[in-house]
C-alpha positions in Angstrom: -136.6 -24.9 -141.5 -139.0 -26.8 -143.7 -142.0 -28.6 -143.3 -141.3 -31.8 -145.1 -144.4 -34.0 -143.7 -147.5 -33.1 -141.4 -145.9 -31.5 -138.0 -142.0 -32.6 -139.0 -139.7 -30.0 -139.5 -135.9 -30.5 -141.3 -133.7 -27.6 -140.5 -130.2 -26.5 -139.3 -128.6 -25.4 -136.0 -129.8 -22.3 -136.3 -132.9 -23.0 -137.2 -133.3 -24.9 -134.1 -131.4 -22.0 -131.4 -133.2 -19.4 -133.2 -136.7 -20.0 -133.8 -137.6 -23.3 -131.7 -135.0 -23.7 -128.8 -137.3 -21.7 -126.2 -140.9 -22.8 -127.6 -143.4 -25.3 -126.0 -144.9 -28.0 -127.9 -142.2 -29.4 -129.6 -139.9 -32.5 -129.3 -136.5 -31.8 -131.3 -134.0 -34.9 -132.9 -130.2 -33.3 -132.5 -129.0 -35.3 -135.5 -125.5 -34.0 -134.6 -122.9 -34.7 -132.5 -121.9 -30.6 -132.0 -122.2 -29.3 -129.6 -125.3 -31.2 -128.1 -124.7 -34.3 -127.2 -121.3 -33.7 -126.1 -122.8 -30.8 -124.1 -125.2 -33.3 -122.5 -122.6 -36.1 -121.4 -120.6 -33.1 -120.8 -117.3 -34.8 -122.1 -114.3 -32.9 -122.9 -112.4 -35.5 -125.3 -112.9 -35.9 -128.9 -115.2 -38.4 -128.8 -117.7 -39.3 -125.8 -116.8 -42.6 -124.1 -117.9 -45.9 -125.0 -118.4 -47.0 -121.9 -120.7 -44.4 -121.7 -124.3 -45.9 -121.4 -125.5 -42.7 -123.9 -122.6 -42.6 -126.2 -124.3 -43.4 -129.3 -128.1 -41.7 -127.9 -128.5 -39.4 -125.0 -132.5 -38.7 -124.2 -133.5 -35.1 -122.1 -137.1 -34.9 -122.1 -138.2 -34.3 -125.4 -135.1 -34.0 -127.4 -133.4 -36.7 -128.7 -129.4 -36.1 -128.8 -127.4 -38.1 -131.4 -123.7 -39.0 -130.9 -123.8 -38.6 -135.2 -121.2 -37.1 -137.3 -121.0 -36.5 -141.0 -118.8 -38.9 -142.2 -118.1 -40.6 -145.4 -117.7 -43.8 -144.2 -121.5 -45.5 -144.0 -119.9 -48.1 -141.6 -119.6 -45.2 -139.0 -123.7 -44.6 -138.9 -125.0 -47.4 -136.3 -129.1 -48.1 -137.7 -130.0 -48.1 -133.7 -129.4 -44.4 -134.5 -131.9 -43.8 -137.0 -134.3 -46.5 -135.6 -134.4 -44.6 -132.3 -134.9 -41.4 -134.7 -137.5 -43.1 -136.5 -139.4 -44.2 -133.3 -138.9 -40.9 -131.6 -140.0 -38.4 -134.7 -143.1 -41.2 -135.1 -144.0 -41.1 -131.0 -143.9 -37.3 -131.0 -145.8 -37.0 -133.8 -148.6 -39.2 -132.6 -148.4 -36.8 -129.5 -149.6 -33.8 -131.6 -146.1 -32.5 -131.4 -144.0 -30.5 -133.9 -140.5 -32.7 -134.3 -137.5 -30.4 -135.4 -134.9 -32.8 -137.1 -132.0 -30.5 -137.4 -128.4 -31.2 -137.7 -125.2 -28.6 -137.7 -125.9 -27.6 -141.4 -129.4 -28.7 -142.2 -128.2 -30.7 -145.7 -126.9 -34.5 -144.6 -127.9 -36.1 -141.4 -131.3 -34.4 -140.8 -132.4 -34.9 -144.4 -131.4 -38.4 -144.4 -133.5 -39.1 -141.6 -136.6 -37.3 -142.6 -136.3 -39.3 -146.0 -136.0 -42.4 -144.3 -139.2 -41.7 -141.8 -141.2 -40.4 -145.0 -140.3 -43.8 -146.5 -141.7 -45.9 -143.7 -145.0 -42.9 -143.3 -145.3 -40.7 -146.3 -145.4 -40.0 -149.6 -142.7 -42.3 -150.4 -144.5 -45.2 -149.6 -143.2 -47.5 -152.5 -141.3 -45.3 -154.3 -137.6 -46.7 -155.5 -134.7 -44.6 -153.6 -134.0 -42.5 -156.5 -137.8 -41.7 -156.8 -138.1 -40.6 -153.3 -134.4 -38.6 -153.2 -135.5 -36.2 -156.4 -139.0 -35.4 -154.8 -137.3 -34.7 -151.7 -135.0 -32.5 -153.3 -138.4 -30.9 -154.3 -139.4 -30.6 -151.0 -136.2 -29.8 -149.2 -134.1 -27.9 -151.5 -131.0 -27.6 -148.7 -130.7 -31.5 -149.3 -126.9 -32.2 -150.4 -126.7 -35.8 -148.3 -123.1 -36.7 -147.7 -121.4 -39.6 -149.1 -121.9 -41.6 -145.7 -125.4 -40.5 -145.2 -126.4 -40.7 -149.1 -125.0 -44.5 -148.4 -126.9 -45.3 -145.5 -130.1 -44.1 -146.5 -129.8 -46.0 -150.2 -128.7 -49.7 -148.7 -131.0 -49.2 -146.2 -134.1 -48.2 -148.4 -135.9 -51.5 -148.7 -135.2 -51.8 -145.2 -137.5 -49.3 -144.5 -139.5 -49.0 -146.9 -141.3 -52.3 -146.7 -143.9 -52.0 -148.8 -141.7 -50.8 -152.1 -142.1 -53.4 -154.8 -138.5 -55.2 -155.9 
């Protein structure tokens, strides 16, 4: 686990069962599918229902439980994922709250996300995605997005990041 910005955190299942799970004062994004949110709809199939009214985001006080696997296919990552992310890491933040972004490995989703909020809030204000990725790297050596993830975050960088010049 790895302070990447003020108060955020990037980190792994473990790092999230083992050294934060229990504590107070801090809000935690689940950026993976295993075993949390399935563990909060409490489904039993492979995937959770969509007709569930939390399949793609399930909310238990402050943790925020993805339905988000690590695919390769960018097409399979909705944005009202990461946007809800986004909001939640920046809410929690403004609370004076630590914000855990973990996923099952601590490399893909949870990176990807923490680039994305440091686009729209940190150092990578303006900086071109390949900029941003190697000082990331810098900053979170664990980073190894996957393909879908690496995807996402690259179409989506303008997106975000606003203020980048073209």
């Amino acid at each position: 686990m790895i302070e990447v910005y003020n108060n955020l955190y990037v980190g792994s299942q473990f790092d999230y069962d083992s050294s934060v799970r229990f504590q107070s004062g801090w809000a935690i994004v689940h950026a993976c599918k295993e075993p949390y949110h399935r563990e909060a709809l409490g489904y039993k199939t492979n995937g959770a229902p969509k007709d569930h009214p939390e399949y793609l985001i399930a909310k238990r006080g402050s943790r925020l439980i993805l339905n988000l696997v690590d695919v390769d296919k960018v097409d399979y990552i909705a944005h009202s994922i990461i946007d809800e992310a986004l909001t939640f890491i920046d809410t929690n933040l403004s609370d004076d709250l630590k914000v855990l972004v973990h996923c099952n490995q601590g490399m893909s989703r949870s990176a990807g996300i923490a680039m994305l909020f440091l686009a729209i809030n940190g150092e990578f204000v303006n900086k071109s995605f390949d900029e941003a990725l190697a000082a990331f790297k810098i900053i979170y050596p664990d980073c190894n997005l996957s393909r879908g993830m690496f995807d996402y975050v690259k179409i989506n960088w303008t997106k975000y990041n606003r203020d980048i010049q073209q």
